[in-house]
C-alpha positions in Angstrom: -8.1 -0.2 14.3 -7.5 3.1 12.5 -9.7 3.8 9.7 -7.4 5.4 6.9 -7.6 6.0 3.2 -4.7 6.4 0.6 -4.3 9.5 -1.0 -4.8 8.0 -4.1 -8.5 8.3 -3.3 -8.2 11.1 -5.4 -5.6 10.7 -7.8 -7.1 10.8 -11.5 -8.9 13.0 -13.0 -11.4 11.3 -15.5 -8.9 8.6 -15.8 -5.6 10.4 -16.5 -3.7 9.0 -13.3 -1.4 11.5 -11.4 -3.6 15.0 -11.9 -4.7 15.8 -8.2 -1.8 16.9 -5.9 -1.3 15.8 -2.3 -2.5 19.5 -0.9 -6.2 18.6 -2.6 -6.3 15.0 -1.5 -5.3 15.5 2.1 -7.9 18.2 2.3 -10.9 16.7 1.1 -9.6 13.2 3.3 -9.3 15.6 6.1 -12.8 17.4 5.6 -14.5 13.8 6.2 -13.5 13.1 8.9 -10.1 10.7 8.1 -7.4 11.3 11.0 -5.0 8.8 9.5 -4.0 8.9 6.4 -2.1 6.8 3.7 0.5 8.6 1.9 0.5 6.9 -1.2 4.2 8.0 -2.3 4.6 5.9 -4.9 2.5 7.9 -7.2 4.6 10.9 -6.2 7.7 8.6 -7.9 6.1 8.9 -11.4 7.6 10.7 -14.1 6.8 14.5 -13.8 5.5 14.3 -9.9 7.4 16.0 -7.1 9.1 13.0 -5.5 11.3 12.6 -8.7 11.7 16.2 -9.5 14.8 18.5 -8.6 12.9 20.2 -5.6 11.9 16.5 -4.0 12.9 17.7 -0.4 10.8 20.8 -0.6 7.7 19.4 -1.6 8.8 16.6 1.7 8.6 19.8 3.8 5.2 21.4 1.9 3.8 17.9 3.0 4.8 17.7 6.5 3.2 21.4 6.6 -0.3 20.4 5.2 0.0 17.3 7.8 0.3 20.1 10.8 -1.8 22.4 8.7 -4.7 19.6 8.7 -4.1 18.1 12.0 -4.1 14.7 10.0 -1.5 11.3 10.9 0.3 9.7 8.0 0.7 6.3 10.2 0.9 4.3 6.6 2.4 4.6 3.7 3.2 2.8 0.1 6.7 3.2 -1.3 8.6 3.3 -4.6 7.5 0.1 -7.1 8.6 -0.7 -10.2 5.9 -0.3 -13.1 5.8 -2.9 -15.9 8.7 -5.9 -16.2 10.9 -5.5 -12.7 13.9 -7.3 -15.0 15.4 -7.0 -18.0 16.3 -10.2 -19.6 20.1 -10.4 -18.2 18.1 -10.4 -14.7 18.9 -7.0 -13.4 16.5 -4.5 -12.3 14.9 -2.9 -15.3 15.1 0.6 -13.1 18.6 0.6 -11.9 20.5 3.6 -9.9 16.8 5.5 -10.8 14.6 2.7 -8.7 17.0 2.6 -5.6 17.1 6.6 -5.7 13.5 6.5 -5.3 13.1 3.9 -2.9 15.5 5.8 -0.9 13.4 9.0 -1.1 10.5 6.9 0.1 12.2 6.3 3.1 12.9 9.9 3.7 9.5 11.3 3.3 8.1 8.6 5.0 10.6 9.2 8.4 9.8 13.4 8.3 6.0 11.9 7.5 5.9 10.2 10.8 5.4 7.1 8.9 5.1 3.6 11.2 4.5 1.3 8.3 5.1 1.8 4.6 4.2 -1.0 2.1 6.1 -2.2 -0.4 6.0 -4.8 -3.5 8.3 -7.8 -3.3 9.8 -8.5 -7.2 9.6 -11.9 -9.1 12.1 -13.3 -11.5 11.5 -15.6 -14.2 13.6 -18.1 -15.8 13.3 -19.6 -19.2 9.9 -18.0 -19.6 8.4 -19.4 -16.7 8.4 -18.0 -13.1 11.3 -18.8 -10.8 10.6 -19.5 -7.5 13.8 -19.9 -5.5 15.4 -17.0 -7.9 12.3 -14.7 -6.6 13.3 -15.9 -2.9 16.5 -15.0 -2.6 16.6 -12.1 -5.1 13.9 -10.8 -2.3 15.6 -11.9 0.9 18.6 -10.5 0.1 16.7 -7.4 -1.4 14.7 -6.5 1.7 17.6 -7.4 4.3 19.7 -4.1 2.9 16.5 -2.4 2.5 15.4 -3.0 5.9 18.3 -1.9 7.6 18.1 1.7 6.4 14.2 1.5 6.8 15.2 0.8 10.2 17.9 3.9 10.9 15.0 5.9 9.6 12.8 4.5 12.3 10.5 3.2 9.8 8.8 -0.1 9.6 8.8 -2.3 6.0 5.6 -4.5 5.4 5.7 -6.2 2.1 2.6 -6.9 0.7 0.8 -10.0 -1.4 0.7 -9.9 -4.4 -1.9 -10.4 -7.2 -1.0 -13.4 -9.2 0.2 -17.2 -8.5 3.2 -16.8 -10.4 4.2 -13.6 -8.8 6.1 -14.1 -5.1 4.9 -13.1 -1.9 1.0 -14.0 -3.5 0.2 -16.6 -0.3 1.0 -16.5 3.2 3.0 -19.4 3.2 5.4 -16.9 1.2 5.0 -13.6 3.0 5.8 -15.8 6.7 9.0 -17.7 4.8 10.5 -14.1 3.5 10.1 -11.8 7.1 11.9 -15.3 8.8 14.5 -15.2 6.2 15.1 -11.6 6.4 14.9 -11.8 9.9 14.4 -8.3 11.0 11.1 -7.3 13.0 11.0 -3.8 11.6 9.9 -5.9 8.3 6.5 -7.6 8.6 3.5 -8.3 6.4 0.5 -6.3 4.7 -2.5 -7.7 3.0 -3.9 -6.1 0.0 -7.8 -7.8 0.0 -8.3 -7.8 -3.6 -5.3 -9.4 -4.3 -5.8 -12.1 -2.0 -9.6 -12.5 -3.7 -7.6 -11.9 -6.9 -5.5 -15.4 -5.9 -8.5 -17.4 -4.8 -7.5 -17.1 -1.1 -9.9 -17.2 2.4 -9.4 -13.2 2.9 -10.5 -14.3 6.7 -8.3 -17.1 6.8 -4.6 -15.6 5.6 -5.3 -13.0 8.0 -5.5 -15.7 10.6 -2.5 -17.0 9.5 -0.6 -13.9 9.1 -1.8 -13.2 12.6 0.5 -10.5 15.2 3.0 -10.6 11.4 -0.1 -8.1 10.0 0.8 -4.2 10.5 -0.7 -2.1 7.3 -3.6 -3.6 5.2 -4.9 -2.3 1.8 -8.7 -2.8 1.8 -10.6 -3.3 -1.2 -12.9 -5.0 -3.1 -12.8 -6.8 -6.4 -14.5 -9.7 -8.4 -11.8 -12.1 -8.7 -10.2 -11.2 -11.9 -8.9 -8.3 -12.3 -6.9 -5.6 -9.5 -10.4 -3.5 -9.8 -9.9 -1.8 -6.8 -13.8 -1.3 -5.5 -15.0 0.1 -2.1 -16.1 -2.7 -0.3 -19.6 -4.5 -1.2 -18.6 -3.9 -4.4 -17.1 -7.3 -5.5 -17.0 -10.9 -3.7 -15.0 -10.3 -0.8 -16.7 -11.2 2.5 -16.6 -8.1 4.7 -18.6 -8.7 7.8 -16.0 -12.1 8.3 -12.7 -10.6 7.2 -13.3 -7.2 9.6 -14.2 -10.0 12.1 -10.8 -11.9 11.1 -8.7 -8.5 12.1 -10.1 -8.6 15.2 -9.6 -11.8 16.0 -6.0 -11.1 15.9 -6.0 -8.0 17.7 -4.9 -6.1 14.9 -4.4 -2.4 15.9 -3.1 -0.6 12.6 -4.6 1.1 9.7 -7.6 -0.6 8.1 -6.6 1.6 4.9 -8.6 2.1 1.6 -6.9 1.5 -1.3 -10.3 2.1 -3.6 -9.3 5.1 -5.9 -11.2 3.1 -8.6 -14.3 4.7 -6.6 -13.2 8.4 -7.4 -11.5 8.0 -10.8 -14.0 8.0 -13.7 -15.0 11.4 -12.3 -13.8 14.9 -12.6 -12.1 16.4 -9.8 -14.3 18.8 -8.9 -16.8 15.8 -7.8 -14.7 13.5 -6.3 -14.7 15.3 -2.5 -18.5 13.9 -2.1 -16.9 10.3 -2.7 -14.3 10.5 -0.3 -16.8 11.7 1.9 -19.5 8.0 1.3 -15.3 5.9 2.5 -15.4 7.8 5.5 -19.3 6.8 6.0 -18.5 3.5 4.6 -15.5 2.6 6.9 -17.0 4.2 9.8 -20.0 1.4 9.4 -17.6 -1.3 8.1 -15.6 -0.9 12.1 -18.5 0.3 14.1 -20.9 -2.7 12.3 -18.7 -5.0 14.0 -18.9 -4.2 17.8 -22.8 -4.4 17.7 
């Protein structure tokens, strides 16, 4: 496995989400000691940041620079997701021409990146207040087919990841398996987020059984059940010693990937490098801890 962290890791600055560039993210993940890491592109979609901006491409070459610069890997990444209500009420996509602009940007940076994997959210629908299954299924089959193809000319791999409530789709297995057969494309596969499975009430050990050779990105944190809290691990309920023992049990060879910016984002920037520094400790343990 390739221990990774998202660039998110710092992100916030005392709270205020979206304040610390890529440039000062990748450095402190580079300085210790993370090779591979997760280029968390979906933050770079918000209003105001550089993926939505006029001068998009540029900042795709800056970033491709400060890879080479850093002698880092971007093997993993997280695209373009819709924030808030994915519909409007008539049942169209509540971000229109805007969300498939970005989505296609994603791609982009994620191909000149170097990208193998990047991660995205499948949508739910509802229907006369309550959630809507088979609308959510083929609104997401059909979705991901035409998304998939162009990941595919771009030479980069989809994995759609669980989500964090019962009544959202793609929040079980069972879900995830039925959606990559329907879509039917092996470019698009599977990645577990382990707080959202913990958030669901699900075996973190056992769906990654069950997801099995379908696994190729993984968000790793921790949580307490309730809410998307996004701890380092050992922080929450999540049983790590069994569900790094569950990965290796299926041979899985990808990015075991932090996704813990909750760690970091209390704190002022100027602070935050010592934190990223205790991941690269902690997941160093967490994979070595294993093989003893």
């Amino acid at each position: 496995m390739k221990l990774a962290t998202s660039t998110n890791i710092m992100d916030a600055d005392c709270d205020r989400p979206y304040r610390i560039p890529v440039d000062v993210s990748a450095r402190a993940c580079a300085r210790a000691g993370y090779q591979y890491v997760d280029a968390c592109l979906c933050s770079y979609c918000r209003e105001g940041q550089p993926l939505r901006g006029e001068y998009w491409e540029k900042w795709i070459e800056e970033t491709v620079a400060l890879k080479e610069e850093l002698n880092i890997q971007f093997p993993q990444a997280h695209a373009y997701w819709t924030i808030g209500e994915g519909f409007l009420p008539d049942r169209t996509r509540s971000d229109g021409e805007l969300g498939e602009e970005l989505m296609r940007r994603s791609v982009l940076a994620a191909e000149a990146l170097g990208v193998k994997w990047m991660v995205v959210h499948p949508y739910s629908m509802s229907r006369h207040g309550g959630y809507d299954y088979r609308g959510s299924y083929k609104y997401n089959v059909e979705y991901w087919k035409r998304w998939g193809e162009f990941y595919a000319e771009h030479n980069v791999g989809m994995a759609i990841e669980n989500m964090n409530r019962p009544t959202h789709y793609g929040s079980c297995a069972e879900e995830l398996l039925e959606l990559i057969d329907a879509v039917g494309n092996p470019m698009v596969q599977i990645c577990i987020d382990t707080g959202h499975a913990n958030m669901v009430g699900l075996d973190v050990p056992a769906m990654i059984r069950q997801v099995g050779f379908h696994l190729k990105a993984t968000h790793i944190n921790d949580n307490h059940g309730t809410t998307d809290e996004h701890f380092a691990p050992y922080n929450g309920t999540i049983p790590w010693k069994e569900t790094v023992q569950a990965l290796r049990d299926i041979h899985y060879q990808e990015c075991f990937a932090f996704e813990i910016h909750h760690l970091t984002s209390m704190y002022p920037k100027e602070v935050q490098s010592a934190l990223v520094d205790f991941s690269y400790v902690l997941g160093t343990y967490l994979l070595g801890e294993q093989q003893e």
